[in-house]
N, C-alpha and C positions, 0 to 999 in steps of 0.2 A: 131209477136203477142205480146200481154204486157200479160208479166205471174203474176199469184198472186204472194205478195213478200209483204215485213214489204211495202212496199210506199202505197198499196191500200188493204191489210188486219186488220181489225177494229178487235182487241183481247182485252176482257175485264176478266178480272176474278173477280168474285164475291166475297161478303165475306166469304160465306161458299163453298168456291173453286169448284164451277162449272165455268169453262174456258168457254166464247162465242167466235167464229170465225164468221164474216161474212166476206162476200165478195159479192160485190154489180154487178150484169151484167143484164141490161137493155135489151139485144137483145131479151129477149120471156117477156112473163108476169108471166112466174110461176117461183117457189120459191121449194127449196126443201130442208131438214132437215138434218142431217146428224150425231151421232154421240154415245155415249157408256157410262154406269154408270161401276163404279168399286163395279161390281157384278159377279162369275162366278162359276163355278164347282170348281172348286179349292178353295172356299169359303163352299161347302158343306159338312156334315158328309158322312164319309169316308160309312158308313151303307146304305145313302140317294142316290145313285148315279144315276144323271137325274133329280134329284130337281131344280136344278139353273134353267136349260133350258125349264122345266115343268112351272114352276113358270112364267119365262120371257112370255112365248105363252100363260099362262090362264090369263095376265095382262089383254089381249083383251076383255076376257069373262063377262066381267060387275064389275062397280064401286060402290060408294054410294049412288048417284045420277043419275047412266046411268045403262040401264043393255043391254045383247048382242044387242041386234035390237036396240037400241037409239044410242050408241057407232056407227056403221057402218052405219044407215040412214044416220048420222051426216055427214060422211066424201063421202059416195055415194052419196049425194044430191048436193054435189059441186066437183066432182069426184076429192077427195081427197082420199090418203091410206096415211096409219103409218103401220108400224111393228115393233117389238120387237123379240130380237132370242138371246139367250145366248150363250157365250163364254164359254172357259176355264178359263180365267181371268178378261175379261168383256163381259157385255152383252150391243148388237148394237141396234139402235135406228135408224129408217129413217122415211123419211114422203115425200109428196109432194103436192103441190096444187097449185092454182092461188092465186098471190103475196093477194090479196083482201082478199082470207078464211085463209089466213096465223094465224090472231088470233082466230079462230074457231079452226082451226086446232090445236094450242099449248094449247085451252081449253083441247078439248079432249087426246092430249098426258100427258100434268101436269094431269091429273084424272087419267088417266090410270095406271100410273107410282106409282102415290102419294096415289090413293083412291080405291085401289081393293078390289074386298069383293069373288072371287074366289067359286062362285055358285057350290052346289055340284054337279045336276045334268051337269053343263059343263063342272067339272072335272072329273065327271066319263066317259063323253063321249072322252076327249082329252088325259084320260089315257087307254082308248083302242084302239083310234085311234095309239096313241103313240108305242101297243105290236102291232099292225097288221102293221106300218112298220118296226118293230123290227124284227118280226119274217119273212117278205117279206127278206129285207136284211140278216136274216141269212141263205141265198141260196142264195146271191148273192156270187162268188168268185172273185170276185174284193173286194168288202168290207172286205169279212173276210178273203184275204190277209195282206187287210192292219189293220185290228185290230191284227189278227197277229204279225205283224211286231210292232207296240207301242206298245204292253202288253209283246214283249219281250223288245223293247230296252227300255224304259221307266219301274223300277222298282213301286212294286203295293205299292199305297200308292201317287205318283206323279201323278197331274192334268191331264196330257197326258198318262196315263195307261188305264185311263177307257173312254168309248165313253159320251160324255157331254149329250146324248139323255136318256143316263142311259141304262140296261140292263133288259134281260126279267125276271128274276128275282130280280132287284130292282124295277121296275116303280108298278107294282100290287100293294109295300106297299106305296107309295105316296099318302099321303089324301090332303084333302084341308084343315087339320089344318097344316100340315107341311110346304104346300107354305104358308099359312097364316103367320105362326110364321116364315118364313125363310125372307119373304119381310118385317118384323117388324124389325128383326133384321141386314136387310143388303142393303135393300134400302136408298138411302139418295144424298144428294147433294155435296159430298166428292169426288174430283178428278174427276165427270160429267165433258165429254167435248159434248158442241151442235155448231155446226157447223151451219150456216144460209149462201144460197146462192142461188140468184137471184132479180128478180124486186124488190128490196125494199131498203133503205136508212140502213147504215149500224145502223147509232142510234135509228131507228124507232126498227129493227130487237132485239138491245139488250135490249130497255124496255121495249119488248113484252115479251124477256123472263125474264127479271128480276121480271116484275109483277106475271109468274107464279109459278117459283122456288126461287128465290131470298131471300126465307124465307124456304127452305126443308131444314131444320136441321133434321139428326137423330142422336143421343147421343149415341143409341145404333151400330152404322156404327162402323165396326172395320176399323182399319188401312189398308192401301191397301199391301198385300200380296208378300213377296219378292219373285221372281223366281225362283221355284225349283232347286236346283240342280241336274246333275245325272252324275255319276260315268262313266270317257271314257270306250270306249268298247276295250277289253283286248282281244278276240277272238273272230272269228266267231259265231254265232247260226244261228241254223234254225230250225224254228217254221213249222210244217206242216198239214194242217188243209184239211181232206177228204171230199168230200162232191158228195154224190153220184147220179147219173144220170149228171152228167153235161159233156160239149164236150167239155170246154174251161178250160185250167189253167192259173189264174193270181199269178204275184209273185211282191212283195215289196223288194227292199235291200237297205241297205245302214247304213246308223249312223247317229251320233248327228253333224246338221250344228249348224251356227252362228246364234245368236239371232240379231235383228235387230238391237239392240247398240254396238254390235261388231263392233270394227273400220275396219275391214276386209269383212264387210259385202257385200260392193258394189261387192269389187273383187270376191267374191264366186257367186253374180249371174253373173258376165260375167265370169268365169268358167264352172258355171251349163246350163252359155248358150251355153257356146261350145260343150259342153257334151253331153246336150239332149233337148236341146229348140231349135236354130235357124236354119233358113232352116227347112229339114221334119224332124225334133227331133234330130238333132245335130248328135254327130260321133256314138250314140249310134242306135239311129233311123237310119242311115246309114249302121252298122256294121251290126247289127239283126235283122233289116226291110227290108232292100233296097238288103243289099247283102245276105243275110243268110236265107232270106225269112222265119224268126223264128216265127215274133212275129205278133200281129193284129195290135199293137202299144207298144210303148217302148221309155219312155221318162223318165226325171231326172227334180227334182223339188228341190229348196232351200227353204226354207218358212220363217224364222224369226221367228220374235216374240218375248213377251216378253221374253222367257225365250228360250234354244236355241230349236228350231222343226229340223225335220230329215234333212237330206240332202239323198234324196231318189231316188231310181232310181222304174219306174211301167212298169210293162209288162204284155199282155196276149199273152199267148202261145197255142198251140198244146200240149195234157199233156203230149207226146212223147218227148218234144223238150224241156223240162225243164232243164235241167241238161246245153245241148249246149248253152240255153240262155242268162243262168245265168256264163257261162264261157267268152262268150261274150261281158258281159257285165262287168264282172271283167276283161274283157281286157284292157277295153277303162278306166272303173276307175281307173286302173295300171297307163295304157299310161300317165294323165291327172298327174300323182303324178311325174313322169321319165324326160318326156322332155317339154319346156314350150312351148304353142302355139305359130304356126305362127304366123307373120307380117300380113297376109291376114284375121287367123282367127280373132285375137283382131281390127282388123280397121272396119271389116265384122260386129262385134257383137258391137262393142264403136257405129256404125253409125246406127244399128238395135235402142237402146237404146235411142240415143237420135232426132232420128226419129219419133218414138214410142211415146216418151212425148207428143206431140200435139195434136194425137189422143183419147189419157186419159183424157186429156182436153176438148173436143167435148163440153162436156154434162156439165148442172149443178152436176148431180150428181156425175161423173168422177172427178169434181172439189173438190164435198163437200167430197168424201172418201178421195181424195189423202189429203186436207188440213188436216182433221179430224188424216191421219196416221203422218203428219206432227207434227201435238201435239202431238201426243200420244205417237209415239216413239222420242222424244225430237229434231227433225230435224231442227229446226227453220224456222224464215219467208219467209225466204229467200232463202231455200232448191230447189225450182223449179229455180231460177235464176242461184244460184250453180250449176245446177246438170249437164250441162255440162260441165262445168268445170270439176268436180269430176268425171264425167263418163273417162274423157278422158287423166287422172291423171294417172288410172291404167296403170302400164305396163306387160310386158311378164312376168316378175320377182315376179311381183305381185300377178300374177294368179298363179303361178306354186307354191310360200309362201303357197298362200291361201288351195291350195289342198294338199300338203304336210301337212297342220294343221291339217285338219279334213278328208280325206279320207286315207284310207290304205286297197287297195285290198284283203287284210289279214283278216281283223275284219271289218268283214259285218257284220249287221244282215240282217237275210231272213224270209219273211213271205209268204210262198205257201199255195196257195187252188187248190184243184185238185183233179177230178172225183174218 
């Protein structure tokens, strides 16, 4: 297959540094959006928490020109959708439609984005929608294992400490002058990347958006916000959170992985894939699933990101079987740091990896995320063409570096909820 790569990816950066990506595929007729403003929680008063991501969802709620029913007729009438949903560090941006309502569609997203006017009565309604899943999720013990787990290993004050949804005691004081004054002062066309991919000509694509951003200066746009630091973990904790009437305990463990510009990055997910992703959840879902009959599932996850995210290991258990769980599963995160995987396991996971590529690929939208992560985290054009290469770069020495860096059976942290 011909993968996107600098030979047929059309990258334009405007003046006021919104990056455009398109990428042109003629096999369907629709077209779909893809892409993120540098706007997020970590942007918010430390008081506001849930502002960003309140803000980004009442974009929808009516403009200067559109109010809620005009906004959605607009894009229902040509079955077109947009959404908006905020990050920790940026907030995401998608759309879809036929290559044809494509400038219909970028009307309605440049108003959204650019011209809110944050209606009270539908911000009163999406700040109780906002406590009634707040307060659903806090009875879930999956969830509040793992806020658990960030509110311990992430100190308060760091973007990843507080849940981006905000808390039931901050979202109540959220009015609609606080989004108002928050998207005056942090929306803007500063570091926007839009991604455009399908039925359309890549230059049709970037002077559709140039005509509708091309000119969003905001003055008052701060700078885009360096990645927190946070302090290695020195010893174990564990956080443990009761919650009563329930039959299942979930647990979180683990520490600070690598941020996605970490030159060790790749190698930590083919380690995390030995771990607890391939096959039924790797040696860990083997260990505590398959043999130990512990867990309901029990898998390990590496995430990235700008700044570094956990390197985590998720389980539900029996509340009985907590303690064996979590031994077993500091077995395998011992093992992974002691002796370097197999010959069988790394060729197993290198041909999982880049198997997998062309399936990501499918879709427009599969295309427009991965290019859109391709900007964002500085990978270049040419990243998909690379990436077997670099998959298959790592070796045994690599992986075993990698987990020796950042894992140490010793200094976990742990976040339990349990009946």
């Amino acid at each position: 297959m011909t993968l996107p790569s600098a030979q047929n990816i059309t990258r334009v950066v405007l003046d006021n540094g919104i990056t455009i990506l398109v990428y042109e595929n003629f096999a369907a007729e629709s077209v779909i959006i893809s892409g993120s403003l540098q706007v997020g929680s970590a942007y918010e008063p430390a008081h506001k928490i849930g502002l960003s991501a309140m803000t980004a969802v009442a974009l929808m709620r009516g403009t200067r020109t559109r109010d809620f029913t005009t906004i959605h007729e607009a894009l229902e009438d040509v079955g077109a959708d947009i959404s908006v949903g905020g990050g920790w560090y940026r907030t995401n941006i998608s759309g879809k439609s036929l290559a044809e309502d494509l400038p219909n569609v970028l009307d309605v997203l440049a108003d959204v984005l650019r011209n809110p006017t944050f209606p009270e009565t539908h911000i009163d309604r999406l700040r109780g929608e906002t406590l009634t899943s707040l307060q659903i999720r806090s009875q879930d013990t999956r969830y509040r294992a793992g806020r658990a787990f960030y509110e311990t290993l992430y100190p308060e004050g760091h973007p990843y400490h507080a849940p981006t949804r905000g808390t039931l005691e901050s979202v109540p004081t959220l009015t609609a002058l606080d989004l108002t004054a928050f998207h005056k002062g942090h929306y803007g066309g500063k570091n926007m990347i839009i991604v455009v991919v399908g039925a359309i000509k890549a230059a049709d694509a970037v002077e559709l958006i140039r005509a509708r951003f091309g000119d969003w200066n905001n003055p008052d746009q701060p700078d885009q916000i360096a990645p927190a630091e946070v302090a290695p973990i020195t010893e174990s904790k564990r956080t443990v959170i009761t919650l009563p009437g329930k039959s299942q305990a979930d647990i979180v463990l683990g520490t600070l992985g690598p941020s996605r510009h970490a030159p060790d990055f790749t190698a930590a997910q083919l380690a995390n894939s030995v771990l607890g992703q391939f096959g039924m959840m790797g040696r860990i879902g083997k260990s505590v699933r398959e043999q130990g009959g512990l867990a309901y599932y029990a898998y390990s996850q590496v995430e990235g990101g700008l700044a570094p995210l956990p390197w985590h290991v998720v389980a539900g258990v029996n509340p009985e079987n907590i303690d064996l769980a979590i031994q077993k599963i500091t077995d395998e995160v011992r093992r992974m740091t002691e002796e370097a995987v197999s010959e069988d396991d790394l060729a197993d996971n290198q041909a999982y990896f880049t198997g997998h590529l062309p399936l990501q690929l499918e879709s427009n939208e599969g295309i427009g995320d991965t290019l859109h992560n391709m900007e964002l985290y500085g990978r270049g054009l040419d990243y998909l063409v690379n990436y077997r290469d670099m998959i298959y770069s790592v070796t045994r020495d690599d992986i075993l570096a990698t987990a020796r860096h950042y894992l140490n059976a010793d200094r976990l942290v742990m976040g339990i909820a349990t009946p």
